[in-house]
Biopython code that builds the backbone (N, CA, C, O; Angstrom):
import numpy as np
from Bio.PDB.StructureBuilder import StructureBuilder

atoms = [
    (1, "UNK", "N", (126.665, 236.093, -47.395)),
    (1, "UNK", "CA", (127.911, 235.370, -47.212)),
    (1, "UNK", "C", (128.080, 234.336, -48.320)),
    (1, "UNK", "O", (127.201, 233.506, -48.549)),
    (2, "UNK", "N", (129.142, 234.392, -48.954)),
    (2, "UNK", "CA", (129.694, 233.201, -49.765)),
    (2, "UNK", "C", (130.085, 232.407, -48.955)),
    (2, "UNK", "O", (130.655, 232.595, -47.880)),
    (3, "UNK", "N", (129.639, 231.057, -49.702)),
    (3, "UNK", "CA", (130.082, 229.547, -49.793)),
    (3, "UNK", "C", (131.159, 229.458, -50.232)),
    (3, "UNK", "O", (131.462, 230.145, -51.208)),
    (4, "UNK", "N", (131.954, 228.696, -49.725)),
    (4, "UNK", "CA", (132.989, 227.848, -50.617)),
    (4, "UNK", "C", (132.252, 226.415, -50.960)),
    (4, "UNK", "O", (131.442, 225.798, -50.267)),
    (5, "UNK", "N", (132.944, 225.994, -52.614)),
    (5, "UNK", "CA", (132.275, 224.704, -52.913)),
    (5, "UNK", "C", (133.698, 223.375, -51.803)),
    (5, "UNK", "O", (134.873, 223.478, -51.452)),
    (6, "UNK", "N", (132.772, 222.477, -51.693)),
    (6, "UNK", "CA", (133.610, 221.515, -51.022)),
    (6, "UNK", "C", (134.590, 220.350, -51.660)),
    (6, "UNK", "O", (134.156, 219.404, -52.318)),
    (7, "UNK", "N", (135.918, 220.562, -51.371)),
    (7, "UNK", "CA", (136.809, 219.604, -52.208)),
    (7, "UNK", "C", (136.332, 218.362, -51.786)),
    (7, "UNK", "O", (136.610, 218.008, -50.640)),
    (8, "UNK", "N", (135.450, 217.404, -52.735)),
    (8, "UNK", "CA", (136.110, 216.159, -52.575)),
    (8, "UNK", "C", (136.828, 215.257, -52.179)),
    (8, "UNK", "O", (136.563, 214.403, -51.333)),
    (9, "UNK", "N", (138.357, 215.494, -53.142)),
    (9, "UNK", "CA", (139.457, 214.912, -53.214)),
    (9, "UNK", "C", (139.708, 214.222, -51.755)),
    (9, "UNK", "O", (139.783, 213.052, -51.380)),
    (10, "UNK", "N", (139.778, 215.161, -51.275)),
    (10, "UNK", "CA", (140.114, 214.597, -49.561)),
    (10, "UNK", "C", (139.277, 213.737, -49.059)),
    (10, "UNK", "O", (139.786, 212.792, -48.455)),
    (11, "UNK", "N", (137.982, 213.791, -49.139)),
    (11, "UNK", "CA", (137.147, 212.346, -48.701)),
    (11, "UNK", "C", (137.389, 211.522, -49.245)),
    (11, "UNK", "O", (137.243, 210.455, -48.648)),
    (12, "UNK", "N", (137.956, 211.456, -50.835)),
    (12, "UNK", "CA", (138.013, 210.045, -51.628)),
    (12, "UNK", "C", (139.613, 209.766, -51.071)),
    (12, "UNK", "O", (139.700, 208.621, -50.628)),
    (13, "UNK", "N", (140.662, 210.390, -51.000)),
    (13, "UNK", "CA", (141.559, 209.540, -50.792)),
    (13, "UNK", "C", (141.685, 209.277, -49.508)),
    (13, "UNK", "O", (142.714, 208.662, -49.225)),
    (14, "UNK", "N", (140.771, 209.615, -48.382)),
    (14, "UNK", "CA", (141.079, 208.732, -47.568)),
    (14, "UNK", "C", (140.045, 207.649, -46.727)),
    (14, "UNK", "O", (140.006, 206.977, -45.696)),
    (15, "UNK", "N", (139.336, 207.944, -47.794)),
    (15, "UNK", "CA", (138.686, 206.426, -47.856)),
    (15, "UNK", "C", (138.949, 205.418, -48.641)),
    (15, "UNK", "O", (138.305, 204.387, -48.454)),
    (16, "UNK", "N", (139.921, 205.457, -49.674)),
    (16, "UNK", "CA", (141.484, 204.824, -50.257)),
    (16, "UNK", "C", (142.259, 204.051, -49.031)),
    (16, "UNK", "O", (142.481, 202.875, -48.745)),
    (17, "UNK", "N", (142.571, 205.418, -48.423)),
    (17, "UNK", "CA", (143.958, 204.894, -47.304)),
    (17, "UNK", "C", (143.037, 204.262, -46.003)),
    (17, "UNK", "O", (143.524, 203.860, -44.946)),
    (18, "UNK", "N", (141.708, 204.276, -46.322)),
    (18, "UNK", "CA", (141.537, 203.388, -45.083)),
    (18, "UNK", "C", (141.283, 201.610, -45.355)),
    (18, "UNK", "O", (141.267, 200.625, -44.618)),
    (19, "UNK", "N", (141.054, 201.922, -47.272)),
    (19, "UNK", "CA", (140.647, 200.430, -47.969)),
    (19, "UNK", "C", (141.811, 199.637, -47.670)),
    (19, "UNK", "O", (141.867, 198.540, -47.114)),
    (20, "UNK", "N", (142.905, 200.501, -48.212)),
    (20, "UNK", "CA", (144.529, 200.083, -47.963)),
    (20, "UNK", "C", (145.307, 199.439, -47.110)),
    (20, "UNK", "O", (146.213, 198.607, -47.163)),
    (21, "UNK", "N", (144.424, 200.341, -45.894)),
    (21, "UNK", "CA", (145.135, 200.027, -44.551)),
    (21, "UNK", "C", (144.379, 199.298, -43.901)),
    (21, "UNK", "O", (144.833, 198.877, -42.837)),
    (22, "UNK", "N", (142.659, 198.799, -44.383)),
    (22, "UNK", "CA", (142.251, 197.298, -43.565)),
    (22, "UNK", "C", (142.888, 196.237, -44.758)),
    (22, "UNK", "O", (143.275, 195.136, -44.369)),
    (23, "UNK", "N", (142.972, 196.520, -45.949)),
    (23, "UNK", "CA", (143.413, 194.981, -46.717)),
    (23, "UNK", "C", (144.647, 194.595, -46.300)),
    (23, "UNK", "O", (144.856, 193.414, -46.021)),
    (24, "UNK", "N", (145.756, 195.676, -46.190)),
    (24, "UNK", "CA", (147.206, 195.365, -45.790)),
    (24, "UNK", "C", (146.936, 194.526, -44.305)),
    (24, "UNK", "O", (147.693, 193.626, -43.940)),
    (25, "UNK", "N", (145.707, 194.977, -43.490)),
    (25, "UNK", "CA", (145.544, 194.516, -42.302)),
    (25, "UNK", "C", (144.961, 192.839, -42.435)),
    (25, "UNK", "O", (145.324, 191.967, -41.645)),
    (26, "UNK", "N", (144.522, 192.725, -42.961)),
    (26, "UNK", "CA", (144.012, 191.111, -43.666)),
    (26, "UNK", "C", (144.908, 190.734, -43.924)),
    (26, "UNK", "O", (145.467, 189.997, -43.112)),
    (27, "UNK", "N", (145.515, 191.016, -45.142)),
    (27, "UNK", "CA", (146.763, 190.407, -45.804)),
    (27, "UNK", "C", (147.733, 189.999, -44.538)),
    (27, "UNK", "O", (147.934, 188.796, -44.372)),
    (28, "UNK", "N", (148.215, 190.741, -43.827)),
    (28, "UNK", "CA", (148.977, 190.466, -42.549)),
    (28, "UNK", "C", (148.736, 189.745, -41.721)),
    (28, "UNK", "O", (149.601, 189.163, -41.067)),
    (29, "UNK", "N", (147.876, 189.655, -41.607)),
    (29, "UNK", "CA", (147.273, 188.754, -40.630)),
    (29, "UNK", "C", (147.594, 187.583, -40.136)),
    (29, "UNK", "O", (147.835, 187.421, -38.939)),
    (30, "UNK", "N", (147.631, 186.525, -41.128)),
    (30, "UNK", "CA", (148.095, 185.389, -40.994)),
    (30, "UNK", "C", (149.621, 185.370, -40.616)),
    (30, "UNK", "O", (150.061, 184.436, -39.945)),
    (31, "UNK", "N", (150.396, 186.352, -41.024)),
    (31, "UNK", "CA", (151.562, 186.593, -40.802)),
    (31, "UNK", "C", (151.912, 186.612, -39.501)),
    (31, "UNK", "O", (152.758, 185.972, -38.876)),
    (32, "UNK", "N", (150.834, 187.764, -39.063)),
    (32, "UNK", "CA", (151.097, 188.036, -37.662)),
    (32, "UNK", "C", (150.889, 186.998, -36.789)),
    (32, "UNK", "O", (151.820, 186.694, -36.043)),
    (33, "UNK", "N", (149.958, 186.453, -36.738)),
    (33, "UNK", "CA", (149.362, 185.041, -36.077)),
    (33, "UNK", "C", (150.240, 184.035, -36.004)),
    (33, "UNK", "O", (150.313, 183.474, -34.911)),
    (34, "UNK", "N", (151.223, 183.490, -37.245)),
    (34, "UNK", "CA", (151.742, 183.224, -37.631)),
    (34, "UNK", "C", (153.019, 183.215, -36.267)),
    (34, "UNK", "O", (153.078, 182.550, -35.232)),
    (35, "UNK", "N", (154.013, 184.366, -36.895)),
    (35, "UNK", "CA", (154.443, 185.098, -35.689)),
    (35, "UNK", "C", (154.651, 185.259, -34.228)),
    (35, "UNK", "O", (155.714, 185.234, -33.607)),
    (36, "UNK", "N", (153.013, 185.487, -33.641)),
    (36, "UNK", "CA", (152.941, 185.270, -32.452)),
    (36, "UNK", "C", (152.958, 183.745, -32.097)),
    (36, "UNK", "O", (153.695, 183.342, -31.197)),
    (37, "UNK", "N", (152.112, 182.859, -32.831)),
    (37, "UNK", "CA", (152.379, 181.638, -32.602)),
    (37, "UNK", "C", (153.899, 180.922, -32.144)),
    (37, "UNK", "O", (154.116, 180.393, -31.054)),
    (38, "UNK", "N", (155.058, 181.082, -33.492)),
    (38, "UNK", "CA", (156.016, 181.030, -33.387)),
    (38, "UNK", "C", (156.796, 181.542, -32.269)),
    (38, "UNK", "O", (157.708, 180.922, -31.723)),
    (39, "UNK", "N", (156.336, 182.860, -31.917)),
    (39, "UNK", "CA", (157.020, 183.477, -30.550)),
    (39, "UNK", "C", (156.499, 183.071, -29.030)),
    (39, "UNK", "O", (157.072, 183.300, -27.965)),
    (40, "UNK", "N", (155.280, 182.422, -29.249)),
    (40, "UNK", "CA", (154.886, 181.939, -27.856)),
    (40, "UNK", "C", (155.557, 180.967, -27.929)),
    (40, "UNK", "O", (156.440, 180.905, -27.073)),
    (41, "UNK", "N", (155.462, 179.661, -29.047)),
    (41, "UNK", "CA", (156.515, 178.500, -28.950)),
    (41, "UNK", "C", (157.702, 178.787, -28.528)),
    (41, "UNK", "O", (157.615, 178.134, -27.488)),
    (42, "UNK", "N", (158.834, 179.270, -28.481)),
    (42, "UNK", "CA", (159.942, 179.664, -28.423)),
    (42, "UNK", "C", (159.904, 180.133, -27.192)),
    (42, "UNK", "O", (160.825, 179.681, -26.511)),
    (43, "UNK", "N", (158.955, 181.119, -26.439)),
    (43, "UNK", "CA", (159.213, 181.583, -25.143)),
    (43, "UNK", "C", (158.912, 180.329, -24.432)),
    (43, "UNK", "O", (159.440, 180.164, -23.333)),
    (44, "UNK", "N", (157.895, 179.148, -25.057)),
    (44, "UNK", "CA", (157.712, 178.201, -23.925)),
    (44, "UNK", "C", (159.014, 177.020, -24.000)),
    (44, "UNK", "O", (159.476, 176.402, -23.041)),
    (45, "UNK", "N", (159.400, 176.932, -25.317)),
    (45, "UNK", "CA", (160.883, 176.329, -25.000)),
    (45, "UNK", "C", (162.072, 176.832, -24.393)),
    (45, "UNK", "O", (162.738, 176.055, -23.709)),
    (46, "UNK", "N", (162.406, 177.907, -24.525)),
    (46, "UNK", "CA", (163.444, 178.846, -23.468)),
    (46, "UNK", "C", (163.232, 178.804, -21.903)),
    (46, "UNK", "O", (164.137, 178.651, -21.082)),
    (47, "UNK", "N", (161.847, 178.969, -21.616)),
    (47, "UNK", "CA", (161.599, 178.630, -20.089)),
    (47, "UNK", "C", (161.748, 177.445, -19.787)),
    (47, "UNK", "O", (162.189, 177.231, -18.658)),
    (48, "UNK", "N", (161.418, 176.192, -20.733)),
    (48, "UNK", "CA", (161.557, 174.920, -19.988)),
    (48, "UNK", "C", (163.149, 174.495, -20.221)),
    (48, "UNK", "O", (163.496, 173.395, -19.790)),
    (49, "UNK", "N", (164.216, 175.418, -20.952)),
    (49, "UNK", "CA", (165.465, 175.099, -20.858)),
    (49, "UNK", "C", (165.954, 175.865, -19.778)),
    (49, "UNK", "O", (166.916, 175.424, -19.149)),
    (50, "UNK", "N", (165.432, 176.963, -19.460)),
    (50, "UNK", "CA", (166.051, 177.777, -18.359)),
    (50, "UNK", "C", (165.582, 176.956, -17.346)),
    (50, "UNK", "O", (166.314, 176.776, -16.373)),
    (51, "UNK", "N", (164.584, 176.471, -17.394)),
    (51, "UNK", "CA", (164.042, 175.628, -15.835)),
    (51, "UNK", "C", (165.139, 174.582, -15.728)),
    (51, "UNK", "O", (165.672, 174.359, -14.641)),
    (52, "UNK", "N", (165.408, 174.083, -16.583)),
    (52, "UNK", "CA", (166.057, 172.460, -16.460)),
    (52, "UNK", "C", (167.319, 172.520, -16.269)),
    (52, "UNK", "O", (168.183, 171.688, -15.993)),
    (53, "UNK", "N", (167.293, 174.216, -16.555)),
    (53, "UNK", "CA", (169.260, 174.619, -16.188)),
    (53, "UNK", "C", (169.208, 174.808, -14.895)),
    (53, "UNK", "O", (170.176, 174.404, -14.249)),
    (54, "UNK", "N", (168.149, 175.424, -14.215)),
    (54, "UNK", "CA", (167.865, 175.795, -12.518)),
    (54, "UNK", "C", (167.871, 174.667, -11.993)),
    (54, "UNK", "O", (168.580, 174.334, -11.043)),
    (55, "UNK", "N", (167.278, 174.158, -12.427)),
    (55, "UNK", "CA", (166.651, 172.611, -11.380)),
    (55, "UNK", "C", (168.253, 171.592, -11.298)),
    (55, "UNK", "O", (168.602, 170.893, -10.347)),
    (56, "UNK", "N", (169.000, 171.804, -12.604)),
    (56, "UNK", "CA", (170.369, 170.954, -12.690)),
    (56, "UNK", "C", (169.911, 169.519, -13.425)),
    (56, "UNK", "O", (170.565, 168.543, -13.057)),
    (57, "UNK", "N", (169.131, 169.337, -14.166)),
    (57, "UNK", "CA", (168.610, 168.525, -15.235)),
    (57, "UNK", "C", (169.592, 168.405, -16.239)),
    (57, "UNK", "O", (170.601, 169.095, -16.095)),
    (58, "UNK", "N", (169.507, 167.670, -17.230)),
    (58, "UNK", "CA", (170.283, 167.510, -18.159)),
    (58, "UNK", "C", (169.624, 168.472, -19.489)),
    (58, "UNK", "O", (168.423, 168.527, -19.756)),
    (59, "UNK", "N", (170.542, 169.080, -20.110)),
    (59, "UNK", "CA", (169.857, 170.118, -21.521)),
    (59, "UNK", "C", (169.494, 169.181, -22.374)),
    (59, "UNK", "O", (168.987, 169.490, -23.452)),
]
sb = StructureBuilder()
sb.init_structure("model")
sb.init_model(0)
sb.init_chain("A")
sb.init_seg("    ")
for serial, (resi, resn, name, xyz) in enumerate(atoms, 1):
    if name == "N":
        sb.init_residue(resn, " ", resi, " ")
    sb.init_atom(name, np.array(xyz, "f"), 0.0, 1.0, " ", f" {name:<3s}", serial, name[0])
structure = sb.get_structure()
């Protein structure tokens, strides 16, 4: 029985697209954090305006 020889190519580029896709994941990061930070702030100010609209408080 013949062998076939084994391509390469395909192991190297996607151990490329996995270098790629943890640095883009670093790089982002702070962004994201960032982000969620910003979006928890905001959900906790919206609830304490929706509360203060329930309760009949002043905005």
């Amino acid at each position: 029985m013949a062998t076939k020889l084994r391509n390469n190519s395909g192991l190297v580029w996607s151990l490329f697209a996995i270098v790629v896709a943890i640095g883009s994941l670093i790089y982002c990061a702070s962004f994201a954090l960032d982000l969620f930070a910003n979006g928890w702030e905001r959900l906790n100010v919206v609830t304490d305006y929706f509360g203060r609209i329930i309760r009949g408080g002043t905005v």
